[in-house]
C-alpha positions as CSV (number, residue, x, y, z in Angstrom):
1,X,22.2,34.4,-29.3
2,X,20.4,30.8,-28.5
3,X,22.9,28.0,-27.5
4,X,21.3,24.2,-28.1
5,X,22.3,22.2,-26.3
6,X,22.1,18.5,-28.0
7,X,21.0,15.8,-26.1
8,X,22.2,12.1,-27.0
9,X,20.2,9.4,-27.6
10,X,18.7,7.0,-25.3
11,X,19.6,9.5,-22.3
12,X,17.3,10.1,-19.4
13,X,15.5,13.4,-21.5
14,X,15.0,11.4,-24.5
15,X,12.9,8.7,-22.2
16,X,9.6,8.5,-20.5
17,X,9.5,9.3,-16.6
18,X,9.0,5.3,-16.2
19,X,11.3,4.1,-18.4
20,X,14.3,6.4,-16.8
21,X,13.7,6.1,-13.2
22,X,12.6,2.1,-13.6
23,X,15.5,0.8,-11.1
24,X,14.2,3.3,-8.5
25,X,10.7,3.1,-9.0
26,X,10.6,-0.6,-8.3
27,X,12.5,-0.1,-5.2
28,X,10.1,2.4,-3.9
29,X,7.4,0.1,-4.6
30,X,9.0,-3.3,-2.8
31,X,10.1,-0.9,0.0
32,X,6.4,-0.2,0.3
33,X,5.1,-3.7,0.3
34,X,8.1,-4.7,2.5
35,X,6.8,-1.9,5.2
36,X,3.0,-2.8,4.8
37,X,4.2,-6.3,5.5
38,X,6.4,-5.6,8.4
39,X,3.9,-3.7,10.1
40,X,1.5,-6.4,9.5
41,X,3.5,-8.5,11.3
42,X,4.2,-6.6,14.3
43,X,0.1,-5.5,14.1
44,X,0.0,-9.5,14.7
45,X,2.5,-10.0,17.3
46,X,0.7,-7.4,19.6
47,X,-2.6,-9.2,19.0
48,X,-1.1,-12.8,19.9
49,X,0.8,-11.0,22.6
50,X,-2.9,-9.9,23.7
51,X,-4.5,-12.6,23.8
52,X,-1.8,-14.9,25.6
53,X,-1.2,-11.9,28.3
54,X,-4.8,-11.7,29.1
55,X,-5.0,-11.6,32.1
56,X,-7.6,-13.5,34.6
57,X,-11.2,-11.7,35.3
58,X,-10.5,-9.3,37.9
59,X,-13.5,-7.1,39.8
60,X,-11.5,-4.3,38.1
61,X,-9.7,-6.0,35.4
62,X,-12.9,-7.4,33.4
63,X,-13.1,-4.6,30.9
64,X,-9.1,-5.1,30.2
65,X,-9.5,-9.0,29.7
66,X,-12.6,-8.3,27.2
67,X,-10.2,-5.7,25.2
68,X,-7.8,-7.6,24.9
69,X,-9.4,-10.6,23.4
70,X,-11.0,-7.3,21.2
71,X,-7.9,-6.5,20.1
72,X,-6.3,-10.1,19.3
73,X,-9.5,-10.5,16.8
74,X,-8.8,-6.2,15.3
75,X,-5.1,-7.2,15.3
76,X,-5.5,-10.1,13.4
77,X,-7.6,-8.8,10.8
78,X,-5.8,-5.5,10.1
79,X,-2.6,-8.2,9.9
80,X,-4.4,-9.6,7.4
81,X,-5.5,-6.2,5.6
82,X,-2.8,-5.0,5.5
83,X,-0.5,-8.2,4.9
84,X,-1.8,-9.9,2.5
85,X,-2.1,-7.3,-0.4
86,X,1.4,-6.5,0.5
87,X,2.3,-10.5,0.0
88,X,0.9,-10.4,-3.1
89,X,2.5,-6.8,-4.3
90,X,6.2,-8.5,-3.4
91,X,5.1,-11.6,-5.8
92,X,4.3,-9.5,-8.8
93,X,7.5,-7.5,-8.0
94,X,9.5,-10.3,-8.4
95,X,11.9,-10.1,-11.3
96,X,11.1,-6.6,-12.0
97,X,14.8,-5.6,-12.2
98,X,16.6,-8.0,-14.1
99,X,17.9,-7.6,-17.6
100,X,15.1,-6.9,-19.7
101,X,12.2,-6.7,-17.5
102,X,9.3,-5.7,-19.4
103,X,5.9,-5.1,-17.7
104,X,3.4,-8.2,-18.1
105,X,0.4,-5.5,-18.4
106,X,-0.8,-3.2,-21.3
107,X,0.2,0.3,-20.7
108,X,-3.5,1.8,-20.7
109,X,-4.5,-1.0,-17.5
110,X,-1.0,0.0,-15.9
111,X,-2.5,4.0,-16.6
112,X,-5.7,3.6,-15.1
113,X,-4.2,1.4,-12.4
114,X,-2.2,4.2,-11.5
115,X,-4.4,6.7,-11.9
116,X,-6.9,4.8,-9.8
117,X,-4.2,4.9,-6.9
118,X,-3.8,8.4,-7.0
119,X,-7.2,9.2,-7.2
120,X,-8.0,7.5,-4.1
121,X,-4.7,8.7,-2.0
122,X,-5.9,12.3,-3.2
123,X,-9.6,11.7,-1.5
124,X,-8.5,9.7,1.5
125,X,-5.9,13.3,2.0
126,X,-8.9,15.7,1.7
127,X,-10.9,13.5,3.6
128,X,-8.1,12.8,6.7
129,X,-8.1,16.9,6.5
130,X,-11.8,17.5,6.6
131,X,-13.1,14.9,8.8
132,X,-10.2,13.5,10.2
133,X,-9.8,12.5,14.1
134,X,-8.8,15.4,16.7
135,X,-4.9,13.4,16.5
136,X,-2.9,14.9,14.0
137,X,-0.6,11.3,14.3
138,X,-3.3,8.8,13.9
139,X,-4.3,11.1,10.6
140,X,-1.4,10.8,9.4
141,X,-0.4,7.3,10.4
142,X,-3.9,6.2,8.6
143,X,-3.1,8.4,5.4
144,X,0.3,6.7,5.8
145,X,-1.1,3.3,5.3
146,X,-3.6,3.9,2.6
147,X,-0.5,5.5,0.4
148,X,1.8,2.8,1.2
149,X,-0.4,0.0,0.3
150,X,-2.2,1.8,-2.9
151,X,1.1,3.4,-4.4
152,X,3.3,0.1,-3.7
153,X,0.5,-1.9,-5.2
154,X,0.4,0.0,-8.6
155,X,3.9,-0.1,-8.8
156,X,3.8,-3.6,-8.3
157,X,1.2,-3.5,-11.1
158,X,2.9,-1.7,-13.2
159,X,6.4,-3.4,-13.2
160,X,5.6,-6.4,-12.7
161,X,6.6,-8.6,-15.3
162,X,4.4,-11.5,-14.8
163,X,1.0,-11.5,-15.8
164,X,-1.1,-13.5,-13.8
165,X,1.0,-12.0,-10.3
166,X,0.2,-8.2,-12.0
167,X,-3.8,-9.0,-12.5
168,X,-3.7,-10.3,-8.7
169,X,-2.0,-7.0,-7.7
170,X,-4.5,-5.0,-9.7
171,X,-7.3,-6.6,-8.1
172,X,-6.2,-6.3,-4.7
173,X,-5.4,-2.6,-5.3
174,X,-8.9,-2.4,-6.8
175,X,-10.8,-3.7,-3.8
176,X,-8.4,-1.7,-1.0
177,X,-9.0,1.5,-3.1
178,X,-12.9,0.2,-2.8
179,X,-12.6,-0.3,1.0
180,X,-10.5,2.8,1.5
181,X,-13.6,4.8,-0.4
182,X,-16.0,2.9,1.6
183,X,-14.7,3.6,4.7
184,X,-14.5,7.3,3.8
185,X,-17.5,8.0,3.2
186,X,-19.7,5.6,4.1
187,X,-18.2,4.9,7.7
188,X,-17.0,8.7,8.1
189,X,-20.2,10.3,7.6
């Protein structure tokens, strides 16, 4: 005996992953771009902190003035790596939940977009476990990063509803999938 159990229409079965979950995907993707912007920031405030605290040339202290200025310069532009794709993911995200939202983009772009995301998190994972740093936290806090900015960044692509603030995402998603590969293998190697 086979029971069927009938499934109304317009219900969460009937729909596409996407389409059902939409509310919730678009806040997983802003809460993304909100962290990669917040840690931005605070990436930035340790670097101006830095380079104000610097403290004077010392016989001993040389080496700590000289890194410090370093790391005001690194700080400012992993601020700016990180930050500024996440600006422009929270743009395109913009309107993404109101009444009848519908994504600016085609869904084959919004498919490779996606795809090109995943892709890239899935390499950056083998490669953080292959090649990766003795520190088990600075793996993870790196694999962390590249996830955060790539996923929010092709959800921000792909719900964005307007088109010339989703073709921005895409192409900053684009070049920090390029980077992230770049710095994989070219710079891991």
């Amino acid at each position: 005996m086979t029971t069927q159990i009938e499934v109304a229409e317009g219900t969460p079965a009937d729909r596409p992953f996407t389409v059902a979950h939409h509310r919730a995907l678009v806040i997983g993707s802003r809460t993304a771009m909100l962290m990669l912007l917040i840690a931005a920031l605070a990436v930035l405030g340790l670097g101006i902190f830095a380079l104000i605290r610097g403290d004077g040339p010392e016989v001993e202290g040389i080496l700590r003035t000289l890194f410090g200025k370093v790391f005001a310069v690194v700080a400012g532009s992993m601020a700016a790596v990180l930050g500024i794709p996440a600006a422009i993911g929270l743009a395109a995200m913009s309107g993404a939940n109101t009444e009848g939202a519908v994504p600016a983009l085609g869904a084959t772009p919004r498919r490779f977009i996606v795809a090109a995301a995943l892709i890239t998190v899935g390499i950056a994972a083998i490669s953080v476990v292959l090649d990766g740093t003795s520190s088990l936290l600075v793996n993870l806090g790196l694999l962390g990063l590249v996830a955060l900015m790539l996923l929010g960044l092709a959800g921000a692509v792909s719900f964005s509803p307007h088109r010339w603030r989703a073709t921005l995402a895409a192409i900053a998603l684009v070049l920090a999938a390029l980077g992230t590969l770049w710095v994989t293998f070219a710079v891991g190697r």
